[in-house]
C-alpha positions as CSV (number, residue, x, y, z in Angstrom):
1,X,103.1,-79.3,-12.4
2,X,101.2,-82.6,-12.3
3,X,99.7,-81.6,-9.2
4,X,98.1,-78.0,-10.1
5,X,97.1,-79.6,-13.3
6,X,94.9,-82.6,-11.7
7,X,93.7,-80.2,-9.2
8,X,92.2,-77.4,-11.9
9,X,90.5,-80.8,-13.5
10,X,88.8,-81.9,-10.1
11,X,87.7,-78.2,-9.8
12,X,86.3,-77.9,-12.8
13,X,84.9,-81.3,-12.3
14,X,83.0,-80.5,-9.4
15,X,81.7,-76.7,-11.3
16,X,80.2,-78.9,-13.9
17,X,78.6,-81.5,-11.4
18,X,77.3,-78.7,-8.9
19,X,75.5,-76.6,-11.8
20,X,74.0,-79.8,-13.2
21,X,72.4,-80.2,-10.0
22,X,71.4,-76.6,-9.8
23,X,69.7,-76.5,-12.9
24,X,68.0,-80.4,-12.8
25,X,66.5,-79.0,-9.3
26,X,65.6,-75.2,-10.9
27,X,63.9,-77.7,-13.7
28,X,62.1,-79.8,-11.2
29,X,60.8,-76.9,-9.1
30,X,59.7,-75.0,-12.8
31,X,57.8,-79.0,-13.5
32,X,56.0,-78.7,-10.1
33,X,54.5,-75.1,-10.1
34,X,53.4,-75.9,-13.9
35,X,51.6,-78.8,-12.4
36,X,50.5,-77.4,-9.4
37,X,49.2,-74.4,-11.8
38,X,47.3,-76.8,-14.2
39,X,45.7,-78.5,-11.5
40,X,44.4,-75.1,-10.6
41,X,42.8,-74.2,-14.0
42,X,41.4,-77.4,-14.5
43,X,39.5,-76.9,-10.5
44,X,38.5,-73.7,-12.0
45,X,37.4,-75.1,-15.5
46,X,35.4,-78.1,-13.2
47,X,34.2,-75.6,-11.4
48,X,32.5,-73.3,-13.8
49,X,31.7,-75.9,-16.3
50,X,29.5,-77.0,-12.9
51,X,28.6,-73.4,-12.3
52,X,27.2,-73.1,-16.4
53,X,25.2,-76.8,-15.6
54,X,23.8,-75.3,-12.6
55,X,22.6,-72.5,-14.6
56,X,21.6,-74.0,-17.6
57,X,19.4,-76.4,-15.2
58,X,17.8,-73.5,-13.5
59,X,17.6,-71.9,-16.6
60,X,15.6,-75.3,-18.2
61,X,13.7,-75.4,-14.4
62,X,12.5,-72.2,-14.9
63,X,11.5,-72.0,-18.6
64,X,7.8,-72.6,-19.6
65,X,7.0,-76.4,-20.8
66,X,4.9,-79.0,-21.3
67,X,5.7,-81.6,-18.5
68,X,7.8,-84.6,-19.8
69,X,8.1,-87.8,-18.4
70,X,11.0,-88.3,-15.9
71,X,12.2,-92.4,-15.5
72,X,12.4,-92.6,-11.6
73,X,10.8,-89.3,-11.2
74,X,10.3,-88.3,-7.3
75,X,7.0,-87.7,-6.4
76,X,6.0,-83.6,-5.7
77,X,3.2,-82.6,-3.4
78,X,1.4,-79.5,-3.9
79,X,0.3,-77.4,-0.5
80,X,-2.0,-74.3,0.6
81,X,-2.4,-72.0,3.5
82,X,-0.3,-71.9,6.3
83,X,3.8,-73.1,6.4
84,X,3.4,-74.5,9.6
85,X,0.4,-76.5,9.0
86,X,0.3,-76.7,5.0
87,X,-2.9,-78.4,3.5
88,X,-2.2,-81.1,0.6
89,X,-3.8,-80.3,-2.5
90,X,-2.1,-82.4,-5.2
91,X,0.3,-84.7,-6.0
92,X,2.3,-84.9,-9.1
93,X,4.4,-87.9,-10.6
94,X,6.5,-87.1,-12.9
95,X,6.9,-90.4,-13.8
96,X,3.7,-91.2,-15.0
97,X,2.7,-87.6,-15.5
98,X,-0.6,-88.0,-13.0
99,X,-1.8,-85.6,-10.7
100,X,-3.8,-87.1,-7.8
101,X,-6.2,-84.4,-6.2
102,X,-6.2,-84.2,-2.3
103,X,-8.7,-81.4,-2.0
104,X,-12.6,-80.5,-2.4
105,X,-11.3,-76.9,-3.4
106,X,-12.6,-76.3,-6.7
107,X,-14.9,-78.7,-7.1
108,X,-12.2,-81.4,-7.1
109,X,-12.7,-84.9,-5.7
110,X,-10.2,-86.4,-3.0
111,X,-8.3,-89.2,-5.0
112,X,-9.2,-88.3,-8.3
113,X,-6.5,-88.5,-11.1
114,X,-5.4,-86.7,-13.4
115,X,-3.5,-86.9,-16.5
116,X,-1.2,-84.8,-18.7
117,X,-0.2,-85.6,-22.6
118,X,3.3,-84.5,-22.7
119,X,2.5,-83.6,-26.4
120,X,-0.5,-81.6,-26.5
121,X,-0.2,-80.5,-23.1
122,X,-4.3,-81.5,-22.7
123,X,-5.8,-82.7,-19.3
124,X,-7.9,-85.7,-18.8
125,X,-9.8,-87.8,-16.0
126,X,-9.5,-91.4,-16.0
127,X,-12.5,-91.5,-18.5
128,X,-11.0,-89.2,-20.7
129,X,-13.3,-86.3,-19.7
130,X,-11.4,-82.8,-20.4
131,X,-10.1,-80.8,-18.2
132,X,-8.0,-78.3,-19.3
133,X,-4.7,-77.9,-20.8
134,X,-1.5,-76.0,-20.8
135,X,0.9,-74.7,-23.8
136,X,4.4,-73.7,-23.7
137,X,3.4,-70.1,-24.2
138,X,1.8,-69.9,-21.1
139,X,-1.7,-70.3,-22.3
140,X,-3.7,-72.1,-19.7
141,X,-7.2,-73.8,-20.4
142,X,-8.6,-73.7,-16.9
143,X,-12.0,-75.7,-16.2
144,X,-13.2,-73.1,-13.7
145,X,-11.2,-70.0,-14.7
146,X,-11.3,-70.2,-18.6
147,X,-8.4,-69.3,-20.5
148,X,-5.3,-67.6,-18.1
149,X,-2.1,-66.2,-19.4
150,X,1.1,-67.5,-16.9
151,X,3.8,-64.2,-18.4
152,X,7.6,-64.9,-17.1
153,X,8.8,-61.5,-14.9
154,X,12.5,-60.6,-16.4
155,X,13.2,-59.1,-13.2
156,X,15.2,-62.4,-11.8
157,X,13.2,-63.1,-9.3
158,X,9.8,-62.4,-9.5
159,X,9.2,-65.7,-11.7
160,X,5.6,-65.7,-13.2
161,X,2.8,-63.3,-13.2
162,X,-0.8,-64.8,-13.6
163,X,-3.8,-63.1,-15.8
164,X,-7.3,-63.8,-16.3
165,X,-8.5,-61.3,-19.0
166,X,-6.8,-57.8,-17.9
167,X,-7.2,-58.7,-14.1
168,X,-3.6,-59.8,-12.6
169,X,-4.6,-62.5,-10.0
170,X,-1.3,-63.6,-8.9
171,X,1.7,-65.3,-9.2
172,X,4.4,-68.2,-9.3
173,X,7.6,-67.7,-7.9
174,X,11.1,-68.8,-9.4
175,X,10.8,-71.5,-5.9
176,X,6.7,-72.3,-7.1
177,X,5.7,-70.6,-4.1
178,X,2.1,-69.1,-5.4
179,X,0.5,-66.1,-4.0
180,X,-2.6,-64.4,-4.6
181,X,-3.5,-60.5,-5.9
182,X,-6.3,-59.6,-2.9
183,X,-7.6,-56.3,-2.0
184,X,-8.4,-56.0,1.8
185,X,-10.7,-53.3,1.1
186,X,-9.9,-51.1,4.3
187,X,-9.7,-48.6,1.2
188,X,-10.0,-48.2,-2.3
189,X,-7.2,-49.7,-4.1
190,X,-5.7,-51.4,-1.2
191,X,-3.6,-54.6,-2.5
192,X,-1.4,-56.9,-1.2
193,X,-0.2,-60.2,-2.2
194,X,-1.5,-63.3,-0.5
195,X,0.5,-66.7,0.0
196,X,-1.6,-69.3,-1.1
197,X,0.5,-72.4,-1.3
198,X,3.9,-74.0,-2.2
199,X,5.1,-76.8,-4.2
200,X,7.6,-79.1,-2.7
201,X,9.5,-79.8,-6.0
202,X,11.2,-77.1,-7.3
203,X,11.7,-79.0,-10.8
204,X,8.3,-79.0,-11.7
205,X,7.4,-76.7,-14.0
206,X,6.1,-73.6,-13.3
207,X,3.4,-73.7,-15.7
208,X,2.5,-77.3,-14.1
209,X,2.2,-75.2,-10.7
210,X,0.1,-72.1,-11.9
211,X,-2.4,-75.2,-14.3
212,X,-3.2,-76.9,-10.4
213,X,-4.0,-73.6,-8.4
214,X,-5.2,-71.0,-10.3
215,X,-6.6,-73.8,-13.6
216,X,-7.9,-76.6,-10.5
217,X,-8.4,-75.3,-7.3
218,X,-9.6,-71.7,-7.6
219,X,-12.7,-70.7,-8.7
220,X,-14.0,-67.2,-10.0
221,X,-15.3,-66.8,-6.8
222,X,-12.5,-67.4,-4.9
223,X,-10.9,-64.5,-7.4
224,X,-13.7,-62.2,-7.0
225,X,-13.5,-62.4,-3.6
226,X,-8.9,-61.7,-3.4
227,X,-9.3,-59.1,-6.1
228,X,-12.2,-57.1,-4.9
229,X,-12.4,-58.0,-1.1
230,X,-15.5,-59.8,-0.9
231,X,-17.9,-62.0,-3.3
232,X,-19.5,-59.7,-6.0
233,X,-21.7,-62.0,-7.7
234,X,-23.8,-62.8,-3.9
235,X,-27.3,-61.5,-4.1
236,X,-29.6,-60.2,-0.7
237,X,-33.2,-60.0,-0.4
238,X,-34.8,-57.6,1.3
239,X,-35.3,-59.6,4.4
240,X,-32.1,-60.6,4.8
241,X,-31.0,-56.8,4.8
242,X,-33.8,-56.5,7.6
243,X,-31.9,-59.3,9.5
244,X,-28.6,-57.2,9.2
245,X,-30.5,-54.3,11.1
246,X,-29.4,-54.0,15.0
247,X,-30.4,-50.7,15.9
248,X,-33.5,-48.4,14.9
249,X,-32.7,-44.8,15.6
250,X,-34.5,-42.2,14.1
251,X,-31.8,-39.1,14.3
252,X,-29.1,-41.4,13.3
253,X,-30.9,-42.7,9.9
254,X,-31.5,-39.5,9.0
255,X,-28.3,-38.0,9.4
256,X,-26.9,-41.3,7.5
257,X,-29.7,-40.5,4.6
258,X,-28.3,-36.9,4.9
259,X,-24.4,-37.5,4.4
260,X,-25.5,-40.0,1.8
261,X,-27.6,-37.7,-0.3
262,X,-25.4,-34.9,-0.1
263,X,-23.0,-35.4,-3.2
264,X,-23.6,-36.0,-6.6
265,X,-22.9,-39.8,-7.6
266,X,-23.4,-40.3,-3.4
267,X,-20.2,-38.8,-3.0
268,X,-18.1,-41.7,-4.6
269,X,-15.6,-41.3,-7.4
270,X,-17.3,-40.2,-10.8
271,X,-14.7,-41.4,-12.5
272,X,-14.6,-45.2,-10.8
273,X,-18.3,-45.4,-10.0
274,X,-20.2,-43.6,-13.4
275,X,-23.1,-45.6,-12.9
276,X,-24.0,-43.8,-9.7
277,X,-24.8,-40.4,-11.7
278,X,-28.2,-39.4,-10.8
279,X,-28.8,-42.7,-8.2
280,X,-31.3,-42.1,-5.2
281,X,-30.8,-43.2,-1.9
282,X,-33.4,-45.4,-1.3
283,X,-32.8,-46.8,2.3
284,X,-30.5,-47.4,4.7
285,X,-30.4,-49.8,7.6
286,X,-27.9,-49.4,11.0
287,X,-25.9,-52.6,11.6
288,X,-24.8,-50.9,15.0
289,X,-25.0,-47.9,16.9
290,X,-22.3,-45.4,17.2
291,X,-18.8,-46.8,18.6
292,X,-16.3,-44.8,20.2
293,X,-12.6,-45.1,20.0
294,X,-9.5,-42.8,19.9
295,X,-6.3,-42.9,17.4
296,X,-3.3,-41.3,19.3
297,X,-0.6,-39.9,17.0
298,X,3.1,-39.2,18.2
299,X,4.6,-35.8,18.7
300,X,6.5,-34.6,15.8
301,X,4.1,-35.0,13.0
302,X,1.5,-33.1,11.5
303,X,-1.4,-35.1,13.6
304,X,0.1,-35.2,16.8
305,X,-2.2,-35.6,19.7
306,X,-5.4,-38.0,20.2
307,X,-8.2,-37.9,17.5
308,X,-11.5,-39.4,18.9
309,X,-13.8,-41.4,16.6
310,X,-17.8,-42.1,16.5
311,X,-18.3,-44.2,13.7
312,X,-21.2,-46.0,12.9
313,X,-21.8,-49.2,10.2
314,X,-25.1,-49.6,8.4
315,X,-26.3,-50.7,4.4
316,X,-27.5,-48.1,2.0
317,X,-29.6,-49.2,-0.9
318,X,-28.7,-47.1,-4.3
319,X,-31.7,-47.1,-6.9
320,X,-29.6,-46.2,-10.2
321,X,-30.7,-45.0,-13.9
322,X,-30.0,-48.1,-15.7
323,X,-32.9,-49.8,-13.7
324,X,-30.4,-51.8,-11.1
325,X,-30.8,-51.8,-7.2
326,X,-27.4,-51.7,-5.4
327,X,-26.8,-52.3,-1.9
328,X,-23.3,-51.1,-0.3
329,X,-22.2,-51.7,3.0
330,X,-20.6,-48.9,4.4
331,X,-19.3,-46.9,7.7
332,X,-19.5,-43.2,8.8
333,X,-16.4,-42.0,10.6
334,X,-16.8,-38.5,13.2
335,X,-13.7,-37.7,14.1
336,X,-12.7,-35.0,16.5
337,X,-9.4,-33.3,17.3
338,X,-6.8,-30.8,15.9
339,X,-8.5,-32.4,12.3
340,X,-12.1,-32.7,12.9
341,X,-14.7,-33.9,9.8
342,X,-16.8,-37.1,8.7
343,X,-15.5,-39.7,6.6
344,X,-17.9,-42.2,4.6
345,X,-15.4,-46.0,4.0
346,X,-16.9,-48.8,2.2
347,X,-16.9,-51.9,2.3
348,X,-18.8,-54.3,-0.5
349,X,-21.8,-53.9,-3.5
350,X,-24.6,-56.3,-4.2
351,X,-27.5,-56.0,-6.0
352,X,-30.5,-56.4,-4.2
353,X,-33.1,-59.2,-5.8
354,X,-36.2,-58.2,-4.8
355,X,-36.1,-54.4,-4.0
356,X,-39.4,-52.4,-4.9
357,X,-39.0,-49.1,-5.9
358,X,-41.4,-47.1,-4.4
């Protein structure tokens, strides 16, 4: 009896020790994955509490301001033209908040400095001469543009677009790469977007970036000449039209003078040109003889098969109501083919200094 008694103790005994262990290793397993699990949300909490920094950063990067003073700042250099072989332009330390110009463009000096009042945003030389200024709401006081507007693109990318007056002349990027509005003028309205320099810092502000090239380094001729294709304001005498001339043909003059006279406001837009209602043509003067050349189109579309051209360049002086004396460069296309006609192109408008009417 003594014997079955001490042996149902030891087994119970042991019962009790084994499910002690059980549950001491079911709570040590339970104590790992909790830890294993908290050091996973607190990654994830690092992690996007360095996501939201990021953001806020680029956010702050990317926001319109003044330029403030950085203690240690790194020094940003400003480029134009080609990626390969980019063209310093200006350097900016944000540390002292100087530009140093590196270019002639714009009538700037090589080496001169600049400097920016973090609290009025205004520009100065080292004798305090004005040049410019900026404001957090994009307002730019150019010295050879005049007033520009820099107008953020909610598009999330685009970054900046650039005004002067109504015209859109180009445009800062969310990395401060700047391009240009041009018009190639192979045909009304033709536009593109030309890359016209980069800054190396993608911290400095983007109205910084759009204040040195389109407020420094541009001028409203280098404008004219992106937006309409060539340099509106130049002026030619009448000898240096004559110079232009390099072929005097008879038969091909007059059958310029003909297609030119054929059409009410010389066969250009009404609506675009109104100034041409009523004009005479004057003159004209062949810059070459005819050229010929051929387009060949695939098969399958509505042109298919070889079109040859006889085209011919010249100027045509346009004596208008209002008094003025307009010379266009222009081009008269033959074409011949399964579509066969003329087509007039154009290519740039002066006025003409010293044209007599006769």
């Amino acid at each position: 009896m003594k014997k079955t008694m001490i042996f149902k103790a030891l087994m119970a005994l042991i019962v009790i020790m084994l499910g002690a262990n059980f549950n001491a290793e079911a709570q040590i397993g339970d104590l790992i994955r909790a830890g294993k699990n908290l050091a996973k949300q607190n990654k994830a909490k690092k992690e996007n509490q360095a996501a939201a920094e990021a953001l806020e950063q680029q956010a702050a990067q990317s926001k319109l301001a003044i330029p403030q003073a950085i203690a240690g700042g790194q020094t940003a250099i400003m480029t134009k033209g080609d990626s390969e072989k980019p063209t310093a332009v200006a350097t900016w330390n944000p540390a002292t908040l100087e530009l140093t110009m590196a270019t002639t463009l714009g009538g700037n000096t090589p080496g001169a400095v600049y400097k920016v009042d973090p609290n009025t945003g205004k520009v100065t030389d080292k004798d305090g001469k004005s040049k410019g200024s900026m404001n957090a709401d994009g307002t730019i006081e150019s010295p050879n543009l005049g007033t520009i507007n820099v107008i953020p693109v909610n598009d999330g990318k685009a970054g900046f677009d650039v005004k002067m007056g109504d015209k859109h002349i180009g445009k800062v990027s969310l990395d401060r790469e700047v391009r240009c509005h041009y018009n190639s003028f192979n045909g009304w309205g033709d536009w593109g977007w030309r890359n016209e320099g980069l800054c190396t810092d993608k911290t400095v502000n983007p109205l910084l970036v759009a204040y040195v090239y389109f407020g420094l380094i541009f001028t409203k001729g280098d404008i004219n000449v992106n937006f309409y294709g060539y340099d509106p304001d130049k002026k030619y005498t009448v000898e240096e039209l004559e110079d232009k001339i390099e072929w005097k043909n008879a038969s091909a003059e007059n059958e310029v003078m003909e297609y030119e006279s054929s059409r009410p406001y010389a066969g250009f837009d009404r609506e675009k040109f109104p100034h041409l209602k009523n004009c005479k043509v004057a003159a004209v003067g062949l810059m070459s003889d005819w050229k010929e050349s051929k387009t060949t189109h695939t098969s399958g579309t509505d042109y298919a098969g070889t079109t040859w051209h006889k085209t011919i360049q010249y100027w045509v002086v346009y004596e208008l109501t209002d008094g003025r004396n307009i010379v266009a460069f222009n081009y008269l296309d033959k074409y011949y083919g399964k579509n066969e006609g003329t087509k007039r192109g154009n290519k740039e408008w002066h006025d003409v200094s010293d044209w007599q009417r006769k």
